[in-house]
MARLUM-490111 format. One line per 8 residues: their letters; for each residue x, y, z of N, C-alpha, C. Coordinates in nm, 4 decimals. Atoms other than C-alpha are relative to their C-alpha. Example, Ala and Ser with C-alpha at 12.3 -4.5 7.8 and 13.67 -1.06 7.14 Angstrom:
2
as) 0.0890 -0.1190 0.0000 1.2300 -0.4500 0.7800 0.0900 0.1200 0.0000; -0.0820 -0.1190 -0.0060 1.3670 -0.1060 0.7140 -0.0770 0.1090 0.0730
***
This chain:
78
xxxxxxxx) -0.0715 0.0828 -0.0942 14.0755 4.8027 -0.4638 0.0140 0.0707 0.1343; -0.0055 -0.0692 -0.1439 14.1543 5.0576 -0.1959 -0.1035 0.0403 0.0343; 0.1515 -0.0300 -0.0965 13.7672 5.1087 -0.1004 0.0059 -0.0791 0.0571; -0.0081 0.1183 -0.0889 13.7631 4.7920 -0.0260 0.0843 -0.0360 0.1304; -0.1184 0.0416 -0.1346 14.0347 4.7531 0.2088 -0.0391 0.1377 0.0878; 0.0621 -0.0487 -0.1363 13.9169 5.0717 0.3864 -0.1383 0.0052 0.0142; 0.1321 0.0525 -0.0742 13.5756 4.9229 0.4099 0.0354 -0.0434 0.1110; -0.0570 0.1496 -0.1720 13.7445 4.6623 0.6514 0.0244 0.1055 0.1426
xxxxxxxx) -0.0395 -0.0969 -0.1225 13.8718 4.9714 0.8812 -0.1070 -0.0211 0.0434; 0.0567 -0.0331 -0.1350 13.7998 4.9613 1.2368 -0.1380 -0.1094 0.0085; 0.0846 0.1153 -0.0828 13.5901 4.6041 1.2194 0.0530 -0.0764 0.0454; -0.0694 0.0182 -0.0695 13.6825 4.3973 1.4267 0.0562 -0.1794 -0.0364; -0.0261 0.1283 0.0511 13.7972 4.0218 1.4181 -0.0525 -0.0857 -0.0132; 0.1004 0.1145 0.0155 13.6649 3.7071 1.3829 -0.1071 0.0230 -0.1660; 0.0344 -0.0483 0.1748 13.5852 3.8162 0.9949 0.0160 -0.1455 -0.1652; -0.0377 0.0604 0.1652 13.4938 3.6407 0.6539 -0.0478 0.0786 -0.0827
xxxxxxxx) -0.0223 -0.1385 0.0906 13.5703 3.8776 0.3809 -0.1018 -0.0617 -0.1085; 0.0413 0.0064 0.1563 13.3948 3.8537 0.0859 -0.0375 0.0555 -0.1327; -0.0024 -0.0764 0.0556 13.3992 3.9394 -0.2111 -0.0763 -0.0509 -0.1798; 0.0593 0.0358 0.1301 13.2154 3.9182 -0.5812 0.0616 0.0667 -0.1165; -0.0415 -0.0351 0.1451 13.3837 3.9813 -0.9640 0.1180 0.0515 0.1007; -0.1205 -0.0589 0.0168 13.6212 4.2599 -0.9291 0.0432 0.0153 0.1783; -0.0462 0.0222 -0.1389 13.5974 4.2260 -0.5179 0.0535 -0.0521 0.0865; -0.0981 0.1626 -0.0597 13.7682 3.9135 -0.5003 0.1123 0.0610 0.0015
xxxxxxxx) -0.1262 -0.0633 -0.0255 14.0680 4.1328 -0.4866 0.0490 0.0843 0.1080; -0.0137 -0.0384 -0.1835 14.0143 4.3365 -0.1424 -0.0520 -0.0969 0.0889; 0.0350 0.1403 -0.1560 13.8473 4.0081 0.0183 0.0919 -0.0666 0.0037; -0.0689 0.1225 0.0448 14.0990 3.7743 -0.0963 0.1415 0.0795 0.1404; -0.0970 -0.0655 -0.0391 14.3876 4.0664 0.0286 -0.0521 0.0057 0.1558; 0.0117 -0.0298 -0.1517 14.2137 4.1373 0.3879 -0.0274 -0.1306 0.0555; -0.0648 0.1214 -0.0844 14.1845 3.7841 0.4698 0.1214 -0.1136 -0.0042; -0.1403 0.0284 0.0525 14.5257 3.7101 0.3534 0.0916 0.0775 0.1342
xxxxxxxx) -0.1008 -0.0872 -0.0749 14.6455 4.0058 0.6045 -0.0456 0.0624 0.1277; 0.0758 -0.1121 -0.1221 14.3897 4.1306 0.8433 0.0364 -0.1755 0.1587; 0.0071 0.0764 -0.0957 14.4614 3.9570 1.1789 -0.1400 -0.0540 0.0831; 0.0713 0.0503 -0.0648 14.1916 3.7196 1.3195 -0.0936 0.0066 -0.1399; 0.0772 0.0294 0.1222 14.0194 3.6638 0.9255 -0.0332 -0.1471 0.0429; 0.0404 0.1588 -0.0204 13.8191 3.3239 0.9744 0.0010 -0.0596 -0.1324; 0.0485 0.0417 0.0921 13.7906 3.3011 0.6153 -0.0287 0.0894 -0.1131; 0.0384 -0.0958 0.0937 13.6896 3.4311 0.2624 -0.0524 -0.0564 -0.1017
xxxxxxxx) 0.1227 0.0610 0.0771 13.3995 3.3814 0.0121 0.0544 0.0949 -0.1599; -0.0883 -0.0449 0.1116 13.5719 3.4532 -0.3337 -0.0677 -0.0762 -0.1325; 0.0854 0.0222 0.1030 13.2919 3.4579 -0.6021 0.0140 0.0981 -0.1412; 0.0575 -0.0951 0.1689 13.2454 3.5684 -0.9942 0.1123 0.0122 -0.0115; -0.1419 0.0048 0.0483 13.6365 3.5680 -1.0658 0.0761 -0.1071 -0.0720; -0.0758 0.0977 0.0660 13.8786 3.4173 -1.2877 -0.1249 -0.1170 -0.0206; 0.0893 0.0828 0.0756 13.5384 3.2165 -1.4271 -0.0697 0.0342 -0.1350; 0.0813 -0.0178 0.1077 13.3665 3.1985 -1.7303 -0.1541 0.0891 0.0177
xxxxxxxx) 0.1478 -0.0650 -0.0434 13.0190 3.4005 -1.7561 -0.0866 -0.1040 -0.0062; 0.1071 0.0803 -0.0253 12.8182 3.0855 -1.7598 0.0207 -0.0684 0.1288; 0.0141 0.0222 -0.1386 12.9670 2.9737 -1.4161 -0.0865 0.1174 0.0881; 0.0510 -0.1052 -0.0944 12.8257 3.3093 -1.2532 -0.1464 -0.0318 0.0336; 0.0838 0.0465 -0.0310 12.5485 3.2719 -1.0543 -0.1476 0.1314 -0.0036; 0.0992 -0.1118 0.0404 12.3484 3.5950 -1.2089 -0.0892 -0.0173 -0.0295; 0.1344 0.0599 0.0779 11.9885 3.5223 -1.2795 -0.0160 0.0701 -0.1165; 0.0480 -0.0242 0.1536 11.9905 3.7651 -1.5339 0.0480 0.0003 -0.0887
xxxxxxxx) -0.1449 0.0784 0.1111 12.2740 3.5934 -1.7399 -0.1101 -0.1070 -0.0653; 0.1286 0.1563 0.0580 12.0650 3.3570 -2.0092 0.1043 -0.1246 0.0339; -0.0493 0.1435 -0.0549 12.3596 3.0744 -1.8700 -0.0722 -0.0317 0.1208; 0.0563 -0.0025 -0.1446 12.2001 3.1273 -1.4983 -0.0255 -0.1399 -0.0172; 0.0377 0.1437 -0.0078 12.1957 2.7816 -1.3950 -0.1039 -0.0404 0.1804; 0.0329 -0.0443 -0.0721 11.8996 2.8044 -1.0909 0.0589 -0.1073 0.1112; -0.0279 0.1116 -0.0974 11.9963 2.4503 -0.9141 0.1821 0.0050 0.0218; -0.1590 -0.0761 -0.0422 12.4171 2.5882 -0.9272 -0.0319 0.1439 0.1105
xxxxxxxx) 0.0296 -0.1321 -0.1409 12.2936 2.8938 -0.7457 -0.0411 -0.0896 0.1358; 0.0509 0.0417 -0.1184 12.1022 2.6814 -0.4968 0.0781 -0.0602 0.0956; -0.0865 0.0983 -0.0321 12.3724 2.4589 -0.4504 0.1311 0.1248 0.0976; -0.1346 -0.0320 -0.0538 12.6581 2.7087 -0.3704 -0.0629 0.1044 0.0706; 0.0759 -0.0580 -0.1007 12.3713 2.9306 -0.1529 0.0783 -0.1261 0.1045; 0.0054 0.1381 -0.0576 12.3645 2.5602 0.0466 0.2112 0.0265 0.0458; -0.1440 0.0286 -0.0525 12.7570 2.5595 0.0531 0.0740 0.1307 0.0578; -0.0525 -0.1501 -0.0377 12.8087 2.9557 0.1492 -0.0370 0.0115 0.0956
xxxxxx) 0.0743 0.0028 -0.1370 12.5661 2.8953 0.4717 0.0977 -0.0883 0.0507; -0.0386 0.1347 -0.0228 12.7454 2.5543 0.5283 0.1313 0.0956 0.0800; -0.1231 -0.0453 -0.0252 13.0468 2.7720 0.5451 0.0205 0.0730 0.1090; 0.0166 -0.1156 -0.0956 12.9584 3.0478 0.7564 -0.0347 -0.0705 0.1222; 0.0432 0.0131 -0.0845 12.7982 2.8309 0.9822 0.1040 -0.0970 0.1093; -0.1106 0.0964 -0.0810 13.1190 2.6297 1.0531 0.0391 0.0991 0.0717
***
């Protein structure tokens, strides 16, 4: 948890954190607290292992990956 949060040191604002599995816990926290966070991409947590979008999981579902690629650009690009 505390790497994460001093990853964030000394960047600057206008930030979307993000974070995957056990990282959803310093992204979630620095755009909860860091001033000027636009946002935060809060993947692989609190889900089942057949939601994850791991190809090398035998659930890997390839058209769920494609889909929430499609909605993670969508996001960023707002």
């Amino acid at each position: 948890m505390q790497r994460g949060l001093d990853a964030a040191e000394g960047l600057g604002d206008g930030l979307v954190y993000a974070g995957f599995s056990l990282g959803v816990m310093p992204a979630q926290q620095l755009a909860q607290t860091r001033p000027g966070a636009r946002g935060a991409l809060l993947l692989h947590a609190c889900l089942p292992v057949s939601e994850f979008t791991d190809r090398s999981l035998p659930d890997y579902d390839e058209e769920a990956a494609a889909l929430l690629m499609r909605r993670v650009l969508d996001f960023l690009d707002r």
